[in-house]
GUGUTI-936442 format. One record per residue (C-alpha): residue in one letter; y, z, x. Coordinates in steps of 0.5 Angstrom, whole numbers. Layout:
<recs>
<rec><type>A</type><c2>Y</c2><c3>Z</c3><c1>X</c1></rec>
...
</recs>
This chain:
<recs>
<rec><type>X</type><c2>13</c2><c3>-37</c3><c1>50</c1></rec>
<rec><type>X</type><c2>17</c2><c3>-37</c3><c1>43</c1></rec>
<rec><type>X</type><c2>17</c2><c3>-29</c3><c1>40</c1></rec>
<rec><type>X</type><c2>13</c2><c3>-33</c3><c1>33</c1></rec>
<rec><type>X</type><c2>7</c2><c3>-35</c3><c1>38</c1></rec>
<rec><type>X</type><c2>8</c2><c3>-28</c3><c1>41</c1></rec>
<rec><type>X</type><c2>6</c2><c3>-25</c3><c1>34</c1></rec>
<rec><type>X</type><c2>1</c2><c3>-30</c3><c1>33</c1></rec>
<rec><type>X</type><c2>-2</c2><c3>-28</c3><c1>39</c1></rec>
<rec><type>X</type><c2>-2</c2><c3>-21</c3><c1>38</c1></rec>
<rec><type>X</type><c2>-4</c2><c3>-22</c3><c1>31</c1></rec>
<rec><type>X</type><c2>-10</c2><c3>-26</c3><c1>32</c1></rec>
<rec><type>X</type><c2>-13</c2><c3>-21</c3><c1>38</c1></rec>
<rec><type>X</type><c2>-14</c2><c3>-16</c3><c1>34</c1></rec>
<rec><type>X</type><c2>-17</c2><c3>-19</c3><c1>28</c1></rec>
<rec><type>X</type><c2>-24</c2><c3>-16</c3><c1>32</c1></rec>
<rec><type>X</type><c2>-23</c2><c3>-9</c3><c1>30</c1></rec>
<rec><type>X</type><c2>-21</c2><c3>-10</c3><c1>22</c1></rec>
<rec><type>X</type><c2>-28</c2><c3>-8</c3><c1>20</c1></rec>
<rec><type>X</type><c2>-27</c2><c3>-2</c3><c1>23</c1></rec>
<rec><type>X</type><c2>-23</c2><c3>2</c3><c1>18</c1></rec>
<rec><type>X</type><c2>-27</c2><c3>4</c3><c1>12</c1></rec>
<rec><type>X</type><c2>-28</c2><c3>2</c3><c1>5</c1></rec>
<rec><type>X</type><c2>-27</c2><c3>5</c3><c1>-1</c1></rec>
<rec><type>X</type><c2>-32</c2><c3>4</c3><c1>-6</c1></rec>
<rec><type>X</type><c2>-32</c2><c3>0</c3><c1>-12</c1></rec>
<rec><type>X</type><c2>-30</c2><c3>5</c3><c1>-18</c1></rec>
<rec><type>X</type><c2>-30</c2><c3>11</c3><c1>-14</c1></rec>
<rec><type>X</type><c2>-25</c2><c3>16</c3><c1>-15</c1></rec>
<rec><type>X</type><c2>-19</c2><c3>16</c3><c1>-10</c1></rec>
<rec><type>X</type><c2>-12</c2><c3>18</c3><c1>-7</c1></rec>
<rec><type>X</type><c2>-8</c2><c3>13</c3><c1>-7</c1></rec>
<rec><type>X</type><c2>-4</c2><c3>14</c3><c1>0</c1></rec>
<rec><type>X</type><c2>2</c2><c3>9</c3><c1>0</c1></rec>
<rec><type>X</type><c2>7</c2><c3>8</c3><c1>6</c1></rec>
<rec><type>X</type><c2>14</c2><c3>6</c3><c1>7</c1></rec>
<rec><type>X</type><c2>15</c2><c3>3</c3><c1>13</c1></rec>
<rec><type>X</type><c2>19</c2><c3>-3</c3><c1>17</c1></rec>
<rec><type>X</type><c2>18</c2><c3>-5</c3><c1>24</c1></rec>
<rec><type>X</type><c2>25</c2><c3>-4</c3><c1>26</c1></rec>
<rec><type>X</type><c2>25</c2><c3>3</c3><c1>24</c1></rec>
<rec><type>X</type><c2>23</c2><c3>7</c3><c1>31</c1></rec>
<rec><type>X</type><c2>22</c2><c3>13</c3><c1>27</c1></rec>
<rec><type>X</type><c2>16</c2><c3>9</c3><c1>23</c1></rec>
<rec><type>X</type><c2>10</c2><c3>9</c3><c1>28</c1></rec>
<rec><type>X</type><c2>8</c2><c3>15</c3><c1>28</c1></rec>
<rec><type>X</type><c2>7</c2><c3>14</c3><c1>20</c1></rec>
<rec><type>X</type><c2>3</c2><c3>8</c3><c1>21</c1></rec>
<rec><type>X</type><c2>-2</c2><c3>12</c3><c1>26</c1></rec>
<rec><type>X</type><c2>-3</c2><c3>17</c3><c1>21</c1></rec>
<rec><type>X</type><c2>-5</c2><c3>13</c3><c1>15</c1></rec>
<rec><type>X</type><c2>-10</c2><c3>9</c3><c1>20</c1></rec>
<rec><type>X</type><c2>-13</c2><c3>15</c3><c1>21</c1></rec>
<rec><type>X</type><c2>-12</c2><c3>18</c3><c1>13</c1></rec>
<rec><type>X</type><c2>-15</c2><c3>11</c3><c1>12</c1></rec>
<rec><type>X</type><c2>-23</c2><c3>12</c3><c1>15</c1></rec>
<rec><type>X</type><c2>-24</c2><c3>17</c3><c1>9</c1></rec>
<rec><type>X</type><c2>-29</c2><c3>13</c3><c1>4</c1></rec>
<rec><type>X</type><c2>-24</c2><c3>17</c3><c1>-2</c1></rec>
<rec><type>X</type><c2>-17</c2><c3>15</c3><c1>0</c1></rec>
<rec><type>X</type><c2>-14</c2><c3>8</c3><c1>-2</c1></rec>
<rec><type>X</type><c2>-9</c2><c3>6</c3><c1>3</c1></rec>
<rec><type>X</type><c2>-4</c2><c3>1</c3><c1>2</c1></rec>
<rec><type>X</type><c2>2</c2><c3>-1</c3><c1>7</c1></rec>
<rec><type>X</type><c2>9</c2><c3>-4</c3><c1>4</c1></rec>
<rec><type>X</type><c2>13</c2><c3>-6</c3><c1>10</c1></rec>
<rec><type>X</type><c2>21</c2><c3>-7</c3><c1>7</c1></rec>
<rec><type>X</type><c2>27</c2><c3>-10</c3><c1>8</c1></rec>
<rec><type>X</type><c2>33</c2><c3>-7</c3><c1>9</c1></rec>
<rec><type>X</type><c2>32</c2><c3>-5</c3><c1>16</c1></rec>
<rec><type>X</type><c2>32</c2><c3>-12</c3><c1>19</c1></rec>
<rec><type>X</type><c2>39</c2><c3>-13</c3><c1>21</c1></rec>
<rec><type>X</type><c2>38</c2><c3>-9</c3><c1>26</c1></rec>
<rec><type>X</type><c2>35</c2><c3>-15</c3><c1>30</c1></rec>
<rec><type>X</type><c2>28</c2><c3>-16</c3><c1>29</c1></rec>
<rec><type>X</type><c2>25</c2><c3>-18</c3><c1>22</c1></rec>
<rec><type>X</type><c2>19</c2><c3>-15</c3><c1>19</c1></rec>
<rec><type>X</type><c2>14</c2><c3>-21</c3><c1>18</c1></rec>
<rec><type>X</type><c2>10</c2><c3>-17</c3><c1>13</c1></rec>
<rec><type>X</type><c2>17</c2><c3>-15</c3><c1>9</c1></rec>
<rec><type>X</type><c2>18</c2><c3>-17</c3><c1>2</c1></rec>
<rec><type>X</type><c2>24</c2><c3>-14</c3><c1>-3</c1></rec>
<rec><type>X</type><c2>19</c2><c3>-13</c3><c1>-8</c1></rec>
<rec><type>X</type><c2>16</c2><c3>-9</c3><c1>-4</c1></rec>
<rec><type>X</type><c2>22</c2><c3>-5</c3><c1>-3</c1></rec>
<rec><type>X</type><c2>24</c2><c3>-5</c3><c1>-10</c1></rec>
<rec><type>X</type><c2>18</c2><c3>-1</c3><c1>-11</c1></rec>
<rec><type>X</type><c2>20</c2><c3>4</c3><c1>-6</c1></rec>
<rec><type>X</type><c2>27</c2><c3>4</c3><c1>-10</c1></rec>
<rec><type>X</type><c2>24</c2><c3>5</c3><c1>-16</c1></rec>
<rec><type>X</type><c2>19</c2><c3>11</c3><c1>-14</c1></rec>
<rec><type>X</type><c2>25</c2><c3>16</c3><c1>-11</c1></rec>
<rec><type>X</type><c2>29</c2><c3>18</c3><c1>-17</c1></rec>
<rec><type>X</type><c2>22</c2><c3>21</c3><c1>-19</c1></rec>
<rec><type>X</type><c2>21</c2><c3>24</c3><c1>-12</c1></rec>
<rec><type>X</type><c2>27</c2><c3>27</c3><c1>-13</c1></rec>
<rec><type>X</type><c2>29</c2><c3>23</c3><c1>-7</c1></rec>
<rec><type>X</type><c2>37</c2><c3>20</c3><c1>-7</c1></rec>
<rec><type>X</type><c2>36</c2><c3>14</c3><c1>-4</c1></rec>
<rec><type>X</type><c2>30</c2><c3>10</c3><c1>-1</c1></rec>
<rec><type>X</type><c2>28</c2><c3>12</c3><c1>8</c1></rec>
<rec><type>X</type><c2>23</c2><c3>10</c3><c1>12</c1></rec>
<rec><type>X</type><c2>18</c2><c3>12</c3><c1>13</c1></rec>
<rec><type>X</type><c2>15</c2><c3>14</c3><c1>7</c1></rec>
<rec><type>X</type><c2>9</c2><c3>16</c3><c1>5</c1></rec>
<rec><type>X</type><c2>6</c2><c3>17</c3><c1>-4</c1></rec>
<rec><type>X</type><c2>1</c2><c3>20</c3><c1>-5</c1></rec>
<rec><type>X</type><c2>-2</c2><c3>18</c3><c1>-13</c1></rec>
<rec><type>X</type><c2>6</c2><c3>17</c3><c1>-14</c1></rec>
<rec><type>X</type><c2>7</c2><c3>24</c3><c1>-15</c1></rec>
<rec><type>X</type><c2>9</c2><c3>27</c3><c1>-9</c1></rec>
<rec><type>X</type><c2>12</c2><c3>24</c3><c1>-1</c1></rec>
<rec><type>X</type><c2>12</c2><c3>25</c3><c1>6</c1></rec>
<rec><type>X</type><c2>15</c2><c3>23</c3><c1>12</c1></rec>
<rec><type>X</type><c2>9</c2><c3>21</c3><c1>15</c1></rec>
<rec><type>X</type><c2>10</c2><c3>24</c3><c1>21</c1></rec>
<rec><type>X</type><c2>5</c2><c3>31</c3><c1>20</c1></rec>
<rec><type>X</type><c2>-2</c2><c3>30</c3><c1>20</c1></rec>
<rec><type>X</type><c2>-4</c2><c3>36</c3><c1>18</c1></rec>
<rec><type>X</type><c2>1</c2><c3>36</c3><c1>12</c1></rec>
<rec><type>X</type><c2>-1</c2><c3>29</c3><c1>11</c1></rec>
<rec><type>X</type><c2>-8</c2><c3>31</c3><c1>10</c1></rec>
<rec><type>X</type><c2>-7</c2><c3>38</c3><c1>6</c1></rec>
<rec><type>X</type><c2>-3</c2><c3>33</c3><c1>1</c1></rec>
<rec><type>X</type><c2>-9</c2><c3>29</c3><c1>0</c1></rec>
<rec><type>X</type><c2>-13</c2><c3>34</c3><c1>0</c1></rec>
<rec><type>X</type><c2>-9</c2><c3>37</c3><c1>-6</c1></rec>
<rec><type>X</type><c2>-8</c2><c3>31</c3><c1>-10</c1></rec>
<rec><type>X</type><c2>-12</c2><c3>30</c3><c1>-16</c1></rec>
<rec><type>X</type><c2>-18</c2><c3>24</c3><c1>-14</c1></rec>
<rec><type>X</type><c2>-15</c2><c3>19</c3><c1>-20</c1></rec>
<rec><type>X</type><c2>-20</c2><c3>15</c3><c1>-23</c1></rec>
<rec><type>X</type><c2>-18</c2><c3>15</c3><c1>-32</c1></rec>
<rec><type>X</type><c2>-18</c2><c3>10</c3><c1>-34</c1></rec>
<rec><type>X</type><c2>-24</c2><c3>7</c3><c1>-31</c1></rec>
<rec><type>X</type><c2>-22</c2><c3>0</c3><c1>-28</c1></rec>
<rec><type>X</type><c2>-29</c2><c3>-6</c3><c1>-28</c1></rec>
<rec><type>X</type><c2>-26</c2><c3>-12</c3><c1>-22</c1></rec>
<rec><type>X</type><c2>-30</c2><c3>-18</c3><c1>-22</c1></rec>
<rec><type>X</type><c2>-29</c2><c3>-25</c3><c1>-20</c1></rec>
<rec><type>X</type><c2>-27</c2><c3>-26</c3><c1>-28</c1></rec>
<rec><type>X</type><c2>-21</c2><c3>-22</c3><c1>-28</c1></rec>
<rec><type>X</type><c2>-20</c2><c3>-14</c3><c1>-29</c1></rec>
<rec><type>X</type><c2>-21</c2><c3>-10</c3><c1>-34</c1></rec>
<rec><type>X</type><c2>-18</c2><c3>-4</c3><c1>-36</c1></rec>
<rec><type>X</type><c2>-23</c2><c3>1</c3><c1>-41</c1></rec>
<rec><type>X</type><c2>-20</c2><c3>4</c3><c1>-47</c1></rec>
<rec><type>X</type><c2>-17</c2><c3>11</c3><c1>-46</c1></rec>
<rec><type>X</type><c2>-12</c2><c3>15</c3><c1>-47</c1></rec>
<rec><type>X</type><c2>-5</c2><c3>12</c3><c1>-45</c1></rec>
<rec><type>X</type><c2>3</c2><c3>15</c3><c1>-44</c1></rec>
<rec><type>X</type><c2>7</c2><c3>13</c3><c1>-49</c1></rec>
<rec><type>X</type><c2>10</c2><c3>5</c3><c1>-49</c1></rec>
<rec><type>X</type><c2>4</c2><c3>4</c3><c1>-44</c1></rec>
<rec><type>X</type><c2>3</c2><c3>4</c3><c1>-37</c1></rec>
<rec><type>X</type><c2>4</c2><c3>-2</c3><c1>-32</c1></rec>
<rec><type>X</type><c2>-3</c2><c3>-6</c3><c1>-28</c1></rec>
<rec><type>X</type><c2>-1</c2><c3>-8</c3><c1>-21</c1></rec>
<rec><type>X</type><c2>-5</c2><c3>-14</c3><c1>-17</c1></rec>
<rec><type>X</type><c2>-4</c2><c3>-11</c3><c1>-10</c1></rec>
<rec><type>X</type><c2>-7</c2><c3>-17</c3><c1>-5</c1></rec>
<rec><type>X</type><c2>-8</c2><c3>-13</c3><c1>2</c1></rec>
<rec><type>X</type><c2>-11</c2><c3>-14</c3><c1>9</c1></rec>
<rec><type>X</type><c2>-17</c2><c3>-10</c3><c1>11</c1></rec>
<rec><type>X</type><c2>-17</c2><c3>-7</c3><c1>18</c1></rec>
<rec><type>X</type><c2>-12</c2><c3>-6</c3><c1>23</c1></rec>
<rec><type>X</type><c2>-7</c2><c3>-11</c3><c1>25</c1></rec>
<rec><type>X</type><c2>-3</c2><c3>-10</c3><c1>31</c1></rec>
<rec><type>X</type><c2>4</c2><c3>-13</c3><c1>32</c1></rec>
<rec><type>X</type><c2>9</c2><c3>-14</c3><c1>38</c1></rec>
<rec><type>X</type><c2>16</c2><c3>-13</c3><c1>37</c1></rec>
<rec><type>X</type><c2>21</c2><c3>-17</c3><c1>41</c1></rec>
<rec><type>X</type><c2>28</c2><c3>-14</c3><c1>38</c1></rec>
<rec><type>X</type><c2>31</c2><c3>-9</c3><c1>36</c1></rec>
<rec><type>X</type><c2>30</c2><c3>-1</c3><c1>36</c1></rec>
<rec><type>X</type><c2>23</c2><c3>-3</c3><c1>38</c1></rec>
<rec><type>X</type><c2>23</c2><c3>-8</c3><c1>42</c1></rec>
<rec><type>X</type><c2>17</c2><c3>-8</c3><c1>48</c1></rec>
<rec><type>X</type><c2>12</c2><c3>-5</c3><c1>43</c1></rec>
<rec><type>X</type><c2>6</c2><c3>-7</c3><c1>40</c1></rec>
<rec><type>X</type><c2>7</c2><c3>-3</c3><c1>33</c1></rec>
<rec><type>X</type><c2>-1</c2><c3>-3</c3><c1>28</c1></rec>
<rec><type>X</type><c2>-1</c2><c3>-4</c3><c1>21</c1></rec>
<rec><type>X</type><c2>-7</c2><c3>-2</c3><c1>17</c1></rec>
<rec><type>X</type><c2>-9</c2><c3>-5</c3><c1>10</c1></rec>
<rec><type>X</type><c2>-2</c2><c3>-8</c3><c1>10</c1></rec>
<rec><type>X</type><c2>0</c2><c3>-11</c3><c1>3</c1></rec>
<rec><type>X</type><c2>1</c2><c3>-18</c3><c1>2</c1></rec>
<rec><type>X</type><c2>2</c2><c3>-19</c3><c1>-5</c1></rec>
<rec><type>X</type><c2>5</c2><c3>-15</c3><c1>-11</c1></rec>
<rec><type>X</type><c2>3</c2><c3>-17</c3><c1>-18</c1></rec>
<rec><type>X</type><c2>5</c2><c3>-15</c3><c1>-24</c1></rec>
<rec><type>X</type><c2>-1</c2><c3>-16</c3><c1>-29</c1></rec>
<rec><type>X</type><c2>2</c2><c3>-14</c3><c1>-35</c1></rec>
<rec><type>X</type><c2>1</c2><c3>-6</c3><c1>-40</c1></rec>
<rec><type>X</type><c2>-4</c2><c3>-3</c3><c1>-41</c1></rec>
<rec><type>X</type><c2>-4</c2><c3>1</c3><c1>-49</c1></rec>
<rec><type>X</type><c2>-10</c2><c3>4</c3><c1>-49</c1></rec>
<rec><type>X</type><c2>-15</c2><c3>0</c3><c1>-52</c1></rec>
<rec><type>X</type><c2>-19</c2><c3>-4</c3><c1>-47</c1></rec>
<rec><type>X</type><c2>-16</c2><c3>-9</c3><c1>-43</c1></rec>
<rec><type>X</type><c2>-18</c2><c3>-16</c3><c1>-39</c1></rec>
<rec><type>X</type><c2>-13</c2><c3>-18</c3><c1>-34</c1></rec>
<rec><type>X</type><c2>-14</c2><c3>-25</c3><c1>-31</c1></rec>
<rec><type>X</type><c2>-13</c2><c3>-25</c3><c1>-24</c1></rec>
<rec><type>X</type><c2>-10</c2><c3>-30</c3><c1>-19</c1></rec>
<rec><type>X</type><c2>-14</c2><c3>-33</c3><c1>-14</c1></rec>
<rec><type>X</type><c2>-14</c2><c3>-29</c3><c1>-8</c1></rec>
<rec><type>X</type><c2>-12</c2><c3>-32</c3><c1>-1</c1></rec>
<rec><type>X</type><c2>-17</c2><c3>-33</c3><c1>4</c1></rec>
<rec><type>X</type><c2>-18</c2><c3>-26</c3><c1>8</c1></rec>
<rec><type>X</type><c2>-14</c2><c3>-21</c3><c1>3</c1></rec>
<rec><type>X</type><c2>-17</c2><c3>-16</c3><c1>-1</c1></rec>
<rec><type>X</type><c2>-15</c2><c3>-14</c3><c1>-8</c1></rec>
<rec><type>X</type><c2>-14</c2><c3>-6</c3><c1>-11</c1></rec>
<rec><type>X</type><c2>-12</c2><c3>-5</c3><c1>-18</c1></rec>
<rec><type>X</type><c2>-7</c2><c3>0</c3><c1>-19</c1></rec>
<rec><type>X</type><c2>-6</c2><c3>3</c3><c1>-27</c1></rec>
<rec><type>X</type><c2>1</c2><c3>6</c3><c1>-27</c1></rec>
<rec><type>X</type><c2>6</c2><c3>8</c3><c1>-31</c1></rec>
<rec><type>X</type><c2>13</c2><c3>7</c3><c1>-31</c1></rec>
<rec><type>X</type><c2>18</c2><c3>5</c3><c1>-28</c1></rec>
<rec><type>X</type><c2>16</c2><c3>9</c3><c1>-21</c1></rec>
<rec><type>X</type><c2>11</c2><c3>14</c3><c1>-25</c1></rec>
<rec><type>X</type><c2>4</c2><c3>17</c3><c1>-23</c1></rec>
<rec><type>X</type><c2>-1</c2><c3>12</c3><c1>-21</c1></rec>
<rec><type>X</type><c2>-7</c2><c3>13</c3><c1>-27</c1></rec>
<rec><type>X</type><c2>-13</c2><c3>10</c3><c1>-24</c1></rec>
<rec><type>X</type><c2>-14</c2><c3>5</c3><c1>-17</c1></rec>
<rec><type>X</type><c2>-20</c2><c3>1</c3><c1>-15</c1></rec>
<rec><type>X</type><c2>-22</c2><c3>-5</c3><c1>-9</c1></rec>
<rec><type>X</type><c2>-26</c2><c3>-9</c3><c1>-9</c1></rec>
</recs>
């Protein structure tokens, strides 16, 4: 059996269990709980345990990007992107980190982890302010940002396309091999949808792909704190 029917195996088995983590209610306030993280990364399963467990709260948004520099090491992230990591890039001069590692978890944009600790994990979340201003309205029509107080040169909105539930997934080679490693909320796609000025705002949205949900992010920046998030 080739390793791409391995991985569709593994994938297509667990699709069952995706209803089981919860969703985060439209216009509720959040936390955005964002991981860094690669399937060639032996340090990064425990991570991805943790944010499926931060993930059945009804107040935390979670999202996991899988990045790319990793993939020399003999096995290739199937969800890796270089957007994805240059948004990871673009986070750690503010973070106050020196370059980019895995795995790593953002919380709101404002504060990091490796991950590793649940209970540290948990306190962050806890700390972090529920972020809910400007308020965002997600329909089949598009998003649409309201009228609000924005930072100075505006702030992003990104389009982040993302699979619900839990996805499992067996790694062949590299520092992984024989493991069968989850993934919840894994983000397919990250769009740029344009700058929010502080007036209200609608933001046309691409038709999604069968299956993915859509969150929209508010955010300043350049690797800034995250404003405002919702989901469908």
């Amino acid at each position: 059996m080739d390793i791409s029917r391995k991985i569709a195996i593994g994938i297509t088995a667990i699709l069952p269990l995706m209803t089981g983590t919860s969703a985060v209610a439209t216009g509720r306030s959040v936390v955005v709980v964002e991981l860094f993280t690669s399937q060639g990364c032996s340090s990064c399963p425990p991570a991805n345990a943790n944010l499926i467990k931060v993930s059945t709260s009804p107040d935390v948004l979670t999202l996991s990007y899988s990045v790319t520099y990793w993939d020399y090491l003999g096995w290739k992230d199937i969800f890796g992107s270089p957007a994805f990591t240059a948004r990871q890039v673009a986070y750690e001069p503010k973070l106050g980190q020196s370059g980019p590692f895995t795995p790593q978890m953002v919380i709101n944009g404002k504060a990091n982890t490796v991950g590793y600790d649940l209970a540290e994990v948990s306190q962050l979340v806890a700390v972090a302010d529920k972020i809910s201003t400007p308020k965002i309205a997600l329909d089949k029509a598009g998003a649409t940002v309201a009228a609000g107080h924005a930072p100075v040169g505006g702030a992003d909105v990104w389009i982040v396309r993302y699979e619900p539930g839990i996805i499992n997934v067996p790694v062949a080679r590299g520092e992984n091999t024989g493991r069968t490693l989850p993934h919840v909320h894994v983000v397919r796609e990250l769009i740029h949808a344009g700058s929010w000025t502080g007036q209200q705002t609608q933001f046309p949205i691409p038709a999604a792909r069968s299956g993915l949900r859509t969150a929209i992010l508010v955010q300043m920046p350049e690797g800034g704190p995250i404003l405002s998030a919702t989901t469908d």
